[in-house]
Every structure is written in structure tokens, then in C-alpha cells.
C-alpha positions in Angstrom: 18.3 51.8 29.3 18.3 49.0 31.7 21.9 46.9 31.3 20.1 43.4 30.3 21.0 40.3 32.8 21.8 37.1 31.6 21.5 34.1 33.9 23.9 30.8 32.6 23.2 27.7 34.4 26.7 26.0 35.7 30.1 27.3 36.3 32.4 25.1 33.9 35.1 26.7 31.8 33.1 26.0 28.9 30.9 29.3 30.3 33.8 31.8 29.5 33.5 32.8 25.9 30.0 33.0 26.5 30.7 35.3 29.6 33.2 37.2 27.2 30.7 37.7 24.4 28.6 38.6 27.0 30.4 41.3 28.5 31.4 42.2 25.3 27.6 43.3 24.3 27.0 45.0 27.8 25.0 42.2 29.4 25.6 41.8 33.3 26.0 37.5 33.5 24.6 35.9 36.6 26.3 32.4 37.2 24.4 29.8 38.6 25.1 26.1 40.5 26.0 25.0 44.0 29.6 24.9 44.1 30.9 28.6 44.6 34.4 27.6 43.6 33.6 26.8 39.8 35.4 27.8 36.9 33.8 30.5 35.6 32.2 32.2 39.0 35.3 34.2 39.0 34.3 36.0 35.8 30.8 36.6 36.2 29.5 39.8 37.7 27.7 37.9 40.3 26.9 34.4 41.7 23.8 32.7 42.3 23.9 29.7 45.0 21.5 27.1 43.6 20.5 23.3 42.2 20.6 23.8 38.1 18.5 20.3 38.2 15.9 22.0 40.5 14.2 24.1 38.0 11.6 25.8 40.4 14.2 26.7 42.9 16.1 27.9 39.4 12.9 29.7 38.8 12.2 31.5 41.7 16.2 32.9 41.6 15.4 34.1 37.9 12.4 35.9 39.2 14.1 37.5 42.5 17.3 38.6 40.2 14.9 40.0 37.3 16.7 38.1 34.6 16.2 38.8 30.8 17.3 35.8 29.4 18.7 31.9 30.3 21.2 29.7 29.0 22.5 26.2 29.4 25.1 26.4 27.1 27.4 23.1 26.9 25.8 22.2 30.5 23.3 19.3 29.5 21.5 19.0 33.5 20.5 22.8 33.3 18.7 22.9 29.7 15.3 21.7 31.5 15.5 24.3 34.2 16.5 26.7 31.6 13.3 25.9 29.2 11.5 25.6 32.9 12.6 28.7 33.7 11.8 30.7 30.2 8.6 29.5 29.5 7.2 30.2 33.1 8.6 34.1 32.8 8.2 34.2 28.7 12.1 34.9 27.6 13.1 33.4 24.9 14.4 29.7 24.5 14.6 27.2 21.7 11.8 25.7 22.3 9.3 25.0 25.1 9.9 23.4 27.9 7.9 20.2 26.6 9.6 19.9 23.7 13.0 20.3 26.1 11.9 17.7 28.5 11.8 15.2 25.0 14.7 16.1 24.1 17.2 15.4 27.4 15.4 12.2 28.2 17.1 9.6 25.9 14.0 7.5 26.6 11.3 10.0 25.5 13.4 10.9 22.5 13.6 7.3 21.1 9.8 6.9 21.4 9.5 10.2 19.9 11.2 9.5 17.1 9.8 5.9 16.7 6.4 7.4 17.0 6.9 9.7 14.1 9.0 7.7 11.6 12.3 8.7 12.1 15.0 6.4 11.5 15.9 5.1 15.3 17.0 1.7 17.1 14.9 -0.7 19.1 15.1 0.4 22.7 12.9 0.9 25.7 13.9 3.1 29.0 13.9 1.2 32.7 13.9 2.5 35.8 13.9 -1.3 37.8 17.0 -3.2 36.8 15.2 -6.7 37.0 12.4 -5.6 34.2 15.5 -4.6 32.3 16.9 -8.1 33.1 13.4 -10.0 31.9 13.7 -7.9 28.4 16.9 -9.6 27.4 15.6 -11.6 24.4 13.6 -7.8 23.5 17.1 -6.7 21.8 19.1 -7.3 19.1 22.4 -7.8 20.3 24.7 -6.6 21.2 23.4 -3.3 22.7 24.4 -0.1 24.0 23.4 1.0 27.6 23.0 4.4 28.8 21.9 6.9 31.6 18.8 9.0 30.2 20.2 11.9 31.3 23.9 12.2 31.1 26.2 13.9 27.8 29.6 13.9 27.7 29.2 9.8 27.1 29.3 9.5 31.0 28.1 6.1 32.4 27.9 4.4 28.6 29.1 1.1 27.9 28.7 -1.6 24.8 27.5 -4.9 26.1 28.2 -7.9 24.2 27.2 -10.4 26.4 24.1 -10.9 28.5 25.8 -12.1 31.5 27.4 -8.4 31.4 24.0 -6.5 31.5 23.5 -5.6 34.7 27.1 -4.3 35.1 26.6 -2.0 32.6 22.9 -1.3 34.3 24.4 -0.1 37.8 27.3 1.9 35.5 24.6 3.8 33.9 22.6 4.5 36.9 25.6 5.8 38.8 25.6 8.3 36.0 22.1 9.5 36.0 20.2 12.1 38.4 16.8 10.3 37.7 18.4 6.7 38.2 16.8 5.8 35.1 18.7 4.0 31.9 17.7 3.3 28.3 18.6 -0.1 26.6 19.1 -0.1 23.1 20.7 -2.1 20.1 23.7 -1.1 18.8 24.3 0.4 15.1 26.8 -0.6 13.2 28.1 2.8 12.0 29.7 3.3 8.2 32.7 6.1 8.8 32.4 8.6 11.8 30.0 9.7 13.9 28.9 12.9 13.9 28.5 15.9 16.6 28.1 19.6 16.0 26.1 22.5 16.3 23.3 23.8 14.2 20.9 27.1 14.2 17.7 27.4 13.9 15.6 30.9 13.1 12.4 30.8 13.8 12.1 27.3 13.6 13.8 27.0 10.6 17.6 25.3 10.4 19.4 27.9 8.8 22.8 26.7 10.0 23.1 22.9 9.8 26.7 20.8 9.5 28.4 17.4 10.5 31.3 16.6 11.6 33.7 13.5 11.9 33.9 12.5 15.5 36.3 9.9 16.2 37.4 7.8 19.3 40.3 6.5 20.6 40.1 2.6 21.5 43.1 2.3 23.9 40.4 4.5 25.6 39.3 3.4 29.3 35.9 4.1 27.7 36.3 4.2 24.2 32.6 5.7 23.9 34.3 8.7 24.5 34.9 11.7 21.9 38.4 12.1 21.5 38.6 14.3 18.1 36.4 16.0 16.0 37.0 17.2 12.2 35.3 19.6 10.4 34.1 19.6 7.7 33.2 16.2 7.3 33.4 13.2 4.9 29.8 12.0 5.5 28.6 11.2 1.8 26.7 14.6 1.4 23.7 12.5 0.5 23.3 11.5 4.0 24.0 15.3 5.3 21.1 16.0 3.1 19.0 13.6 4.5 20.0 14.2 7.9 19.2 17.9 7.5 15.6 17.0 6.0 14.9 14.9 9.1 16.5 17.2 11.7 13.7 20.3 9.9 11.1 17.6 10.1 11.4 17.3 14.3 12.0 21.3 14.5 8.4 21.3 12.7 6.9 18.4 14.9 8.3 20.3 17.8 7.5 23.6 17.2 10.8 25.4 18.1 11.5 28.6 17.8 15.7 30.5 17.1 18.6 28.9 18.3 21.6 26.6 19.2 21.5 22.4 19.4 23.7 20.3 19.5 23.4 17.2 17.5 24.5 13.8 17.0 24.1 11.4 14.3 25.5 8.7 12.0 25.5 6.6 8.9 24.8 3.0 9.8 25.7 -0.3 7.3 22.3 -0.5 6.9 22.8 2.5 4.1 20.2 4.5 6.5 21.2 8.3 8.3 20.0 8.2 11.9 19.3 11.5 14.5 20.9 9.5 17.8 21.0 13.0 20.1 19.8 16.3 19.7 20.1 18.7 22.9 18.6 22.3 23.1 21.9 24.2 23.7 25.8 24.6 22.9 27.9 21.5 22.9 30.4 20.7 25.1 34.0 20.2 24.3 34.2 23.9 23.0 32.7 22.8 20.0 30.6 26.0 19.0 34.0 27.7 19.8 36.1 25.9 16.9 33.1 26.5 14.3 32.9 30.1 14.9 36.8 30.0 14.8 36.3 28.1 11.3 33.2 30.0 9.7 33.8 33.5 10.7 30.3 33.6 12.3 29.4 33.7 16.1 27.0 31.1 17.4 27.9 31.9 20.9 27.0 35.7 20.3 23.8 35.3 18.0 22.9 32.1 21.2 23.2 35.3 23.5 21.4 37.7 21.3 18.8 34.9 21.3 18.1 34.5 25.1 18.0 38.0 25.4 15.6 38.9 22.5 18.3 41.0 20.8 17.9 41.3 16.5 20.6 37.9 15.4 23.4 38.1 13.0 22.5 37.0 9.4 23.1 32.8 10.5 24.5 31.1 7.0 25.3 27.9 6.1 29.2 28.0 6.9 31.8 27.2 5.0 34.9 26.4 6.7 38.4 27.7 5.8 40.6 24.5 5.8 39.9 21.5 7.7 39.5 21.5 10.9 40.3 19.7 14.4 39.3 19.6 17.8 42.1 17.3 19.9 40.1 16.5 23.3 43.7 16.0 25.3 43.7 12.8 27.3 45.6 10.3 28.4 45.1 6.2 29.2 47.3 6.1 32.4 46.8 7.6 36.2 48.9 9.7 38.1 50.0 12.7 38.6 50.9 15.5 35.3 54.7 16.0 35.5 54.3 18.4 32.1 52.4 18.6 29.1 54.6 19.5 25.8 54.5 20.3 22.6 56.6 19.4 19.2 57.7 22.6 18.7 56.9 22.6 14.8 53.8 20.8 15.2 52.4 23.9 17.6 53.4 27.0 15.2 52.4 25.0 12.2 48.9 23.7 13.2 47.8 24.6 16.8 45.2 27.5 16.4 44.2 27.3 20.2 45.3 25.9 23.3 42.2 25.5 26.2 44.3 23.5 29.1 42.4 22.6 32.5 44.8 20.9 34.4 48.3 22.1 35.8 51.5 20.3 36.7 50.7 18.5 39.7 47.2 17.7 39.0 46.3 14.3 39.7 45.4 12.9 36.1 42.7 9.7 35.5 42.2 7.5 32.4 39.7 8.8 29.9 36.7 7.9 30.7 34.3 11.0 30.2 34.6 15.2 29.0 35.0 15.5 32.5 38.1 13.4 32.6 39.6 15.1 29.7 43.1 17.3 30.4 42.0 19.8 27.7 41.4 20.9 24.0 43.6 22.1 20.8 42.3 23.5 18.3 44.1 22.4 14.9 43.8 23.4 11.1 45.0 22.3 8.4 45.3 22.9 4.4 43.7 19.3 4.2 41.9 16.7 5.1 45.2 14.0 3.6 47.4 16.5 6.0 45.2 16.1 8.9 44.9 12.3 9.0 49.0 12.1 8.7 49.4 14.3 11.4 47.0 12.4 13.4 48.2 8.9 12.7 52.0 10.1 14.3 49.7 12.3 17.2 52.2 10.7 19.6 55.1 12.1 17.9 53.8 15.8 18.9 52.3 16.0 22.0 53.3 14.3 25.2 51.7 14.1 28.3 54.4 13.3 30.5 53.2 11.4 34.4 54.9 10.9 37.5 
């Protein structure tokens, strides 16, 4: 038999346990971006030189290396490509590349979802900062401005008053590969936001859960994800809802088996809104520290997937202790003398350490996932434990600059 070849778009450090899950069922993994010197190039069993973004150039790779299957996993500009790419040489994908294209343009999504129903704010996409800059009196303010094609909160910013909208205009737009931006009003959330991973089988959302994602204010953005708790303590009424609405787009889509990652929150309005969902993993390790938690592999069953390989028996999960995802940052610049550790506070709750910076790196304020210094993975017995620990975080870990 024919070893099967996988093709994952990007070369972060977020590729390797898919590369290692990967290897581990006999797949050969073909890397692809244009910067040979990524991450996770060095673990692949070969590199492809190309634009993730350009998705017939992507294409005509795929068909030259005789690929069996395509991910985008945790890299949000290649899931287009990737759905480009599967429906054009019929491997599997999550769902078509239509569908895809709704889904990573913040724009089309919010139209979508006004379209149908769906709980969603008033906003409207731009691609000409002066008709952005005519709609002023459109919005309830304030409002929330954002690239419509960037994750990671890259290029987001909260604008409070109207003399600061074009700022936040040419912020976005530095942050987006179309140079387009979505304005829209900002919700008033009730608790935490949530971001985590579901499954869908054939279209149905057999593995759906929430999670408390918090942010830290002293933050240069604080937009930006800085810890995330499973399970979380969203009133289950509005996980319920939430789920309903999520299986209500899968329908209106049409999707088929696999991984999104979703966002969403609970707004004072006592309503449950769908702000994000993205056809693949999500960054920040996050499918990672729920397969850590559950016991089951989304990674593996996302591989299985792309590869039309039988899938796992996908559950609802139900996690073993509460659990945290630390994104390691810090709110000055300069250079990482060391990073350490209470020594307690490691052997008692640290589950997993995923570092990407050294001593000597030079070290930014936290702006973005890409301006994080890392990740822990923490459990604890519960969720009172968790938020003490967390409240004295400062006490345990220090990031020490020169």
C-alpha cells in the first residue's frame, strides 16, 4: 500500500503534534509556506516552497506532489487554499470551499448570519477608509474594528471615540492581506468569552464545548487571549443555545467531518452570540490541552479526516479537573534574561511547558499570538483553586528582562 501524503499549510510550531500524530499513523507530511526556515520544516519529511494565500499556486503543488489530504490546522491564511485545494482534487475538508470562503471573511460571516437569524451585531465590511468614515452615525457606539481576515486578534482595536476611527482603520488594514476591515458595535459581554474547538461528523456536532477565555488589561492590546479555562462557567443554558445555533449553520452550510474552532459569548443583553467560527484547529495549542483534558485526539481523528481514514468514536468530553491554558507574555520590551518558575507552583500544577523564545531573544509587549513568549498547560482539582492561583500568577512565574 501506498504511504498516504499529507500536505499542512504553514510551518508554525503549532504544526508539530500534528506532524507527530502524523508520523505516528504512517503518513509522509509535506510542509508548505515561503519561509524555508520555519518551525516545523525541520520535522516534516519534505518542504514545499510556496504562497499558502495563493490557493492555485497551492493547488497546482498538491497536484504535482500527489497529496491525499490538506490541513490548515491553527494557520487561519491557509484554510481557503486548503478548502481551494480539496474541493478542486475531491479530498476531504470540512466543508466546501464556499462555505470556507464565508467563514474567514469577518464581513461575509456577519451578513451571513444576519441573513439567516442568528444572533449577530450591526456591522458592515469596507474596503475605502473614507466610506467607512461617512458611516459613522451607522453604529452604535462604541465599536470594535477589525481586519477581515486576521485570527490571533491581530490588528483589533476598541474605539470609543469617533475622532479615533481612522487610527484604528489603518491598524486594521496593516493587519489584513485583502486590505479590507469590518466595523462593528461592540457587545457588552456577561462573564468570559469563549474559544474552543468542536467536531463535527458528517455534519453533525458531535463534540461541541466552551471555554472561559480571559484577557489581561495591562495588555498592550488587551483584545488579546491571554488564558483559557476549561470547562467553563457559561450558564449551561447558553452552551445549549449556543450549540443549537452552531448545528443550525453546519445545516445551512452543508459541512461535512471535522475540526472548527469557535468563538462566542454571552452579552448583557441576556442573548448567546456565534462571533467566529473557522474551519480548522485553533491556535494557541488549544486542541492540544482538550485532548490532554478529555482523553480523546482531535488532532489524530482531524488527520484521519483529511485523509479519508475510518475516525475515532468523537464524544462529548468531559474533562478531568479544570483546566488552563497560560499564553506566557509580558507588558515590557527588551531582551529575555530568564524565564522561571516557583518551584512548587510547576510540580504541583504545570502539566506542559511549550516555550518559543530563548534567553537572549528580543521580547515585545503583547500585542498578538505571535507576540506571545509561550504556553503552560495547568490543571487543577478546581475551579476556586484555579482562580487563587491565578490572582497571585505573579508570585509563580517570572519573566525576568534585561
Amino acid at each position: 500500500m501506498l504511504q498516504k501524503k499529507l500536505m499542512l499549510l504553514g510551518g508554525l510550531r503549532y504544526l508539530l503534534p500534528v506532524i507527530e500524530e502524523a508520523h505516528n499513523l504512517g503518513v509522509y507530511v509535506i510542509t508548505a509556506d515561503y519561509l524555508p526556515n520555519n518551525f516545523a520544516h525541520r520535522y516534516s519529511d519534505e518542504y514545499c516552497n510556496v504562497s499558502i494565500i495563493d490557493k492555485d499556486a497551492v493547488l497546482a503543488k498538491a497536484r504535482e506532489l500527489k497529496i491525499d489530504g490538506i490541513l490548515a490546522h491553527a494557520v487561519d491564511p491557509g484554510v481557503v487554499s486548503a478548502a481551494y485545494v480539496a474541493e478542486k482534487m475531491g479530498l476531504p475538508f470540512q466543508c466546501s470551499y464556499e462555505a470556507a470562503c464565508i467563514l474567514q471573511d469577518k464581513s461575509l460571516f456577519r451578513e451571513f448570519l444576519t441573513e439567516h437569524g442568528f444572533n449577530t451585531p450591526k456591522a458592515k465590511g469596507y474596503e475605502n477608509i473614507e466610506d467607512a468614515l461617512n458611516d459613522v452615525d451607522y453604529f452604535n457606539w462604541p465599536v470594535i474594528v477589525k481586519p477581515v481576515d486576521s485570527a490571533g486578534s491581530k490588528g483589533v482595536t476598541k474605539v470609543e471615540d469617533k475622532s479615533k476611527l481612522r487610527e484604528a482603520i489603518e491598524t486594521a488594514i496593516s493587519s489584513s492581506y485583502s486590505r479590507h476591515f469590518i466595523i462593528e458595535d461592540f457587545l457588552d459581554k456577561v462573564g468570559a468569552q469563549s474559544s474552543a474547538d468542536i467536531f463535527t461528523v458528517d455534519g453533525k456536532l458531535v463534540y461541541a464545548t466552551y471555554s472561559d477565555q480571559l484577557f489581561d488589561p495591562d495588555a498592550a492590546n488587551p483584545y488579546t487571549p491571554a488564558i483559557e479555562i476549561w470547562p467553563s462557567s457559561m450558564e449551561q443554558k447558553f452552551q445549549d443555545d449556543l450549540t443549537a445555533q452552531l448545528q443550525r449553520l453546519f445545516d445551512l452550510l452543508h459541512v461535512k467531518s471535522g475540526i472548527y474552532n469557535v468563538e462566542s459569548r454571552v452579552c448583557s443583553n441576556g442573548k448567546a452570540y456565534i462571533m467566529e467560527v473557522s474551519p480548522r484547529g485553533g491556535g494557541n495549542r488549544i486542541a492540544e490541552l482538550q485532548d490532554m483534558a478529555t482523553g480523546q485526539n482531535l488532532i489524530q481523528n482531524e488527520i484521519k479526516k483529511a485523509l479519508g481514514m475510518p475516525l475515532d468514536n468523537i464524544t462529548a468530553p468531559e474533562y478531568k479537573g479544570v483546566w488552563c491554558n497560560y499564553i506566557l507574555h509580558s507588558n515590557k520590551q527588551g531582551t529575555l534574561a530568564s524565564l522561571e518558575f516557583d518551584q512548587e507552583f510547576q510540580s504541583k500544577y504545570i502539566r506542559d511547558v511549550g516555550l518559543i523564545v530563548k534567553n537572549g531573544d528580543q521580547i515585545v509587549p503583547f500585542t498578538g499570538a505571535n507576540s506571545s513568549l509561550g504556553t503552560l498547560f495547568l490543571r487543577f482539582d478546581t475551579r476556586e483553586e484555579l482562580d487563587s492561583t491565578l490572582n497571585r500568577i505573579s508570585d509563580y512565574i517570572h519573566i525576568n528582562l534585561r
